[in-house]
BAPA-93507 format. One line per 5 residues: number of its first residue (from 1); for each residue x, y, z of C-alpha. Coordinates in steps of 0.5 Angstrom, whole numbers. Example, Ala and Ser with C-alpha at 12.3 -4.5 7.8 and 13.67 -1.06 7.14 Angstrom:
BEGIN
1> 25/-9/16; 27/-2/14
REM end
This chain:
BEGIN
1> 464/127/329; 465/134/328; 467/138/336; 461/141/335; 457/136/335
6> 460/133/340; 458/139/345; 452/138/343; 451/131/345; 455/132/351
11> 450/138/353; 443/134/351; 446/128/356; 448/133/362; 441/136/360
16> 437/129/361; 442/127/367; 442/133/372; 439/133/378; 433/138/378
21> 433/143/385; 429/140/390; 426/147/392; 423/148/384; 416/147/383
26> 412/143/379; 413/143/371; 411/148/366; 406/144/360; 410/142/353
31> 405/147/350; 406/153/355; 414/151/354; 412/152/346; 410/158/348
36> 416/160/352; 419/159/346; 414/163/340; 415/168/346; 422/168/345
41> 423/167/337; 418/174/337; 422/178/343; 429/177/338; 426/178/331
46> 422/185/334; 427/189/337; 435/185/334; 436/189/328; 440/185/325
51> 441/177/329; 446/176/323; 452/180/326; 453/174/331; 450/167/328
56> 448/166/322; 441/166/320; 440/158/318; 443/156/324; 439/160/329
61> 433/157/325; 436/150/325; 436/151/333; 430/154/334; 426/147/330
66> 432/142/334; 428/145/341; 421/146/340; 422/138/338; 424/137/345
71> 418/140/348; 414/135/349; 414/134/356; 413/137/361; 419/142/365
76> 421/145/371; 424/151/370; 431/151/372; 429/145/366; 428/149/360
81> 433/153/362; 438/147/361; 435/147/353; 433/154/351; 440/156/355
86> 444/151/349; 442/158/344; 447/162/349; 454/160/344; 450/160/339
91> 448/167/340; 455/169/341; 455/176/343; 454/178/351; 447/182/349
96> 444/176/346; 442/170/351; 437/166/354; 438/167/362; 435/165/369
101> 432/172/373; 435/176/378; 441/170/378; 444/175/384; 438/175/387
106> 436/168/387; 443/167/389; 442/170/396; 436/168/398; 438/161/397
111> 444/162/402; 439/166/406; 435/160/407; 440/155/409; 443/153/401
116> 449/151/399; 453/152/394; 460/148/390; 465/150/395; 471/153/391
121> 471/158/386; 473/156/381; 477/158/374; 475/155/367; 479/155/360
126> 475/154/353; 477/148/353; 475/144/360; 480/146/364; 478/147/372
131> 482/149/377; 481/152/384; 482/158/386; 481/159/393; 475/158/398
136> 468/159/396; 468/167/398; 476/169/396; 479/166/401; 485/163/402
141> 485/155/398; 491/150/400; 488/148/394; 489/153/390; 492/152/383
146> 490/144/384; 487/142/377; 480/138/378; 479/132/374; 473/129/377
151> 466/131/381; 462/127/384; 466/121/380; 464/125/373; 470/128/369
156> 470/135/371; 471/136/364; 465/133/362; 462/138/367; 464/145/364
161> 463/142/357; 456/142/359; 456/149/362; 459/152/357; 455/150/352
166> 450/155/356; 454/160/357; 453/167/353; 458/172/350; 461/173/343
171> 467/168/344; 468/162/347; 474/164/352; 469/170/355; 464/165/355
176> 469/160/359; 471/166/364; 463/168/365; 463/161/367; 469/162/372
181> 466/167/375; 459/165/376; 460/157/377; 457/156/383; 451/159/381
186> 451/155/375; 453/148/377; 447/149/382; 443/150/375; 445/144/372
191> 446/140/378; 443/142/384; 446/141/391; 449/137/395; 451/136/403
196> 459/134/399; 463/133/393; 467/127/393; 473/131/389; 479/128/385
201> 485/133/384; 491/134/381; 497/138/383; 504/140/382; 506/134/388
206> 501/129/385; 493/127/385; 489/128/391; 482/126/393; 477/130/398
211> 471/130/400; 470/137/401; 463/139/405; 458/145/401; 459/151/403
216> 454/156/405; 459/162/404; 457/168/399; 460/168/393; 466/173/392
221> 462/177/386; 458/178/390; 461/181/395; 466/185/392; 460/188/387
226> 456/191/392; 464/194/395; 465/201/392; 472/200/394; 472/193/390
231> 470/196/385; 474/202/384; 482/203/386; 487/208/386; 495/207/387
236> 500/210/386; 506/206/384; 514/206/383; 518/210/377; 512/215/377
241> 507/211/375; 500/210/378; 495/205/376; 488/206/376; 482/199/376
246> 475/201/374; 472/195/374; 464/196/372; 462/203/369; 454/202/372
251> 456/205/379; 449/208/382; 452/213/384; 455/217/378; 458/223/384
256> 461/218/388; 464/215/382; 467/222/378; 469/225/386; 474/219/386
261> 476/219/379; 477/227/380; 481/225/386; 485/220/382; 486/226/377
266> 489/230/383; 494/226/386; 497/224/379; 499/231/378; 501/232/385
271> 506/227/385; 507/228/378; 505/222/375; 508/220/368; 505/214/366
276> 499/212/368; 496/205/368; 488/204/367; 486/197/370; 479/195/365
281> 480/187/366; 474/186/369; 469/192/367; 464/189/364; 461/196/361
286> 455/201/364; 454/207/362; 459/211/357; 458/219/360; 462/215/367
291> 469/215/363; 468/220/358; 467/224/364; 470/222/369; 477/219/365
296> 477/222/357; 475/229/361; 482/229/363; 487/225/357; 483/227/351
301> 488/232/346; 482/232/340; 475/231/339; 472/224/339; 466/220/338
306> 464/214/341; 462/211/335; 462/212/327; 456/209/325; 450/204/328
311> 443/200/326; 438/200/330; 430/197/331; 425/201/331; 422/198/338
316> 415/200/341; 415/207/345; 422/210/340; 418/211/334; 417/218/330
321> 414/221/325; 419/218/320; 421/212/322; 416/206/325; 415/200/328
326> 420/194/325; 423/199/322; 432/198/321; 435/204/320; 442/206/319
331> 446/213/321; 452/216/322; 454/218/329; 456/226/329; 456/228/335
336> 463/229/337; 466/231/345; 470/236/345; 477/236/349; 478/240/355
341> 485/242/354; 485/248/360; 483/242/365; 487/244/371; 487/236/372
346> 489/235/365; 493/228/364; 499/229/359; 502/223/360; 503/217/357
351> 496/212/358; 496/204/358; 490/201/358; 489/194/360; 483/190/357
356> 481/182/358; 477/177/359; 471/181/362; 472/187/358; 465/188/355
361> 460/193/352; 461/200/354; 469/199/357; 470/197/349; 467/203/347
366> 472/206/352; 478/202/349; 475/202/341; 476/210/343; 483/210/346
371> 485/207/340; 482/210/335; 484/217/337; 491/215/339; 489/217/347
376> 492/211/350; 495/205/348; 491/198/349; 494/193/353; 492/185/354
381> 488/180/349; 481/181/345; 476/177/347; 470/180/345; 467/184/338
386> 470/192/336; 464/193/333; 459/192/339; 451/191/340; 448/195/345
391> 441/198/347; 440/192/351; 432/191/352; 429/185/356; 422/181/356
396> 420/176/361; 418/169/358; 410/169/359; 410/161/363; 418/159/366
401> 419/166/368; 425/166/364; 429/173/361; 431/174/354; 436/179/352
406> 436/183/345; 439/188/343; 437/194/339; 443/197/337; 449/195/333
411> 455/201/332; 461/201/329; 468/203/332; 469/210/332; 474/209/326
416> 469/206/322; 473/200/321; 471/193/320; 477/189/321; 479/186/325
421> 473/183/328; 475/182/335; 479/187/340; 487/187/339; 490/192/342
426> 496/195/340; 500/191/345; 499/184/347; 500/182/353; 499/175/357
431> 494/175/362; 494/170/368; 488/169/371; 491/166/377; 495/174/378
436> 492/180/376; 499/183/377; 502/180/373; 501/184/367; 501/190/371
441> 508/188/373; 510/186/365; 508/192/362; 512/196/366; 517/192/365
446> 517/192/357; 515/200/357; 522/201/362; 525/199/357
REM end
């Protein structure tokens, strides 16, 4: 028996056994769930320019036929989430899922009405692994580091593997850090809640058992998404170097954003900054005018383009006189930004840039240009495609309200090469999910060299 198969079966049984939340209304009919379906089949079919780029096509249909068997009955909808989500690895790009609305949002206003969530953040590996990281929230954990074996009597491994077979991305390791960074919500999915959670550990001084009541508290994503200063950090470090963490490129407020860029621009000349590392782990993406103005204003020597190359769907409201609805067309990109050599602010020192497990969309659009025009050297691990989907466009599904997302583009990397498939950067470099600093520190240390 195949893994695959295996995850299948596994994910179907979790389906079959996972405790509805007591808050969910009453099911969705089987024929309004066959819609919900036809309606997601027609979303990705008009608006994906190609689904080949991340599945092959046979298999998608395959999928398609294996859940509109299982619709013959009635489902709530956090139910049909649990099947029609098993397409999410399959997708296997980020832009490409099935997924709950307003999850942020539906978090909040369960805690607001006095729900509680699994008590510990967590982190997961593609293979199963759940450790702890520390209290639901950020705070400190004597349980840190402390592998869990058992939830409730199931074996933690069991657990993940069913929520990671939901799980969207273009590889299982961004899949399983997805599920690190928001288990709370989705083991509320899939399990519902409960007042406590008989939990069995292993540590590095032997096994434990805890009863460890639900918690109450606001996840620490949360938190720190709404906290521009979570989000955005400047420090200047030892040895003339200074470290730079930008970890979303969507901020709303773009002057906010570009004031703190120019002011991090300022203090490296000011206290001449020689090396400068630039932190883009967690940065899921946003919008591409946030670091070609507010970080390539300052370090690019030549001109740059974002891209060599893209398809595209002609989608409703983007057609013209030469290309219609359904229309695929190809293109080249040859619009070009030039450099700002006189910028007064103007960076000529040597650039790192750490990418990682979260490194998405537009921050790899970022990072495929450093790399491609020598700007910079790209540090960490690849986890996601060079050649990436964009466009995003998102329906929402007629009966169960759930979201479908599709995107309408697909670009080729500035350089227009096609391999490797995945990111590598120019220097691999380990990176510990438990010690964010740990690969600054590493860095520095091989580049003293």
């Amino acid at each position: 028996m195949s893994a695959t198969f295996r995850a299948v079966l596994l994910a179907l049984s979790l389906l079959l056994s996972a405790a509805p939340s007591p808050a969910e209304p009453a099911g969705h009919s089987a024929e309004q769930l066959r819609q919900d379906l036809r309606a997601l089949r027609d979303m990705i079919a008009n608006t994906h320019p190609d689904p080949a780029h991340s599945v092959p096509p046979g298999r998608l249909e395959s999928a398609y036929a294996d859940i509109e068997a299982r619709l013959r009955a009635p489902m709530t909808t956090d139910e049909a989430w649990r099947l029609l989500a098993t397409l999410n690895p399959l997708f296997a790009d980020a832009h490409l899922l099935v997924g709950q609305p307003d999850w942020m949002g539906q978090t909040a206003a369960h805690l607001k009405a006095g729900g509680t969530l699994f008590p510990y953040e967590v982190q997961v590996d593609a293979a199963g692994e759940v450790r702890i990281r520390s209290e639901l929230g950020g705070a400190a954990s004597p349980r840190a580091g402390a592998r869990i074996e058992r939830i409730n009597g199931v074996p933690a491994r069991d657990i993940a593997a069913g929520l990671l077979a939901r799980m969207h991305g273009d590889t299982p390791e961004f899949r399983a850090h997805l599920l690190s960074r928001r288990w709370w919500f989705f083991f509320w999915k899939m399990h519902g809640q409960s007042a406590s959670y008989e939990l069995l550990l292993s540590q590095r001084d032997g096994g434990a058992s805890e009863l460890k009541p639900a918690s109450g508290a606001t996840p620490a994503l949360l938190t720190d998404d709404a906290d521009f200063d979570r989000q955005f950090k400047f420090e200047l470090l030892t040895d003339g170097a200074a470290l730079l963490t930008l970890n979303n490129f969507h901020w709303a407020d773009k002057a906010r954003y570009l004031d703190f860029t120019g002011r991090a621009f300022a203090a490296l000349r000011d206290a001449r900054v020689s090396t400068l590392i630039i932190d883009i782990r967690a940065n899921g993406g946003g919008n591409d005018d946030m670091w070609i103005d507010g970080i390539l204003r300052y370090i690019a020597d030549k001109p740059y383009r974002w891209a060599s190359g893209y398809r595209k769907k002609v989608i409703q409201g983007r057609a013209s006189g030469t290309e219609k609805v359904g229309d695929v067309v190809t293109g080249t990109v040859d619009k070009w930004v030039q450099p700002e050599p006189g910028h007064p602010l103007r960076f000529t020192g040597k650039t790192y840039l750490l990418v990682g497990r979260s490194t998405y969309s537009s921050a790899i659009l970022f990072a495929n240009v450093v790399q491609d025009f020598g700007f910079g050297k790209v540090v960490g691990g690849g986890y996601a495609r060079t050649s990436q989907s964009g466009g995003t466009q998102r329906a929402v599904l007629p009966n169960t309200g759930l979201i479908v997302s599709a995107p309408r583009l697909i670009l080729q990397r500035p350089s227009g090469a096609t391999e490797p498939v995945l990111l590598r950067p120019d220097i691999e470099m380990a990176d510990d999910p438990f010690d964010s600093r740990a690969m600054v520190d590493a860095l520095r240390a091989r580049t003293a060299r």
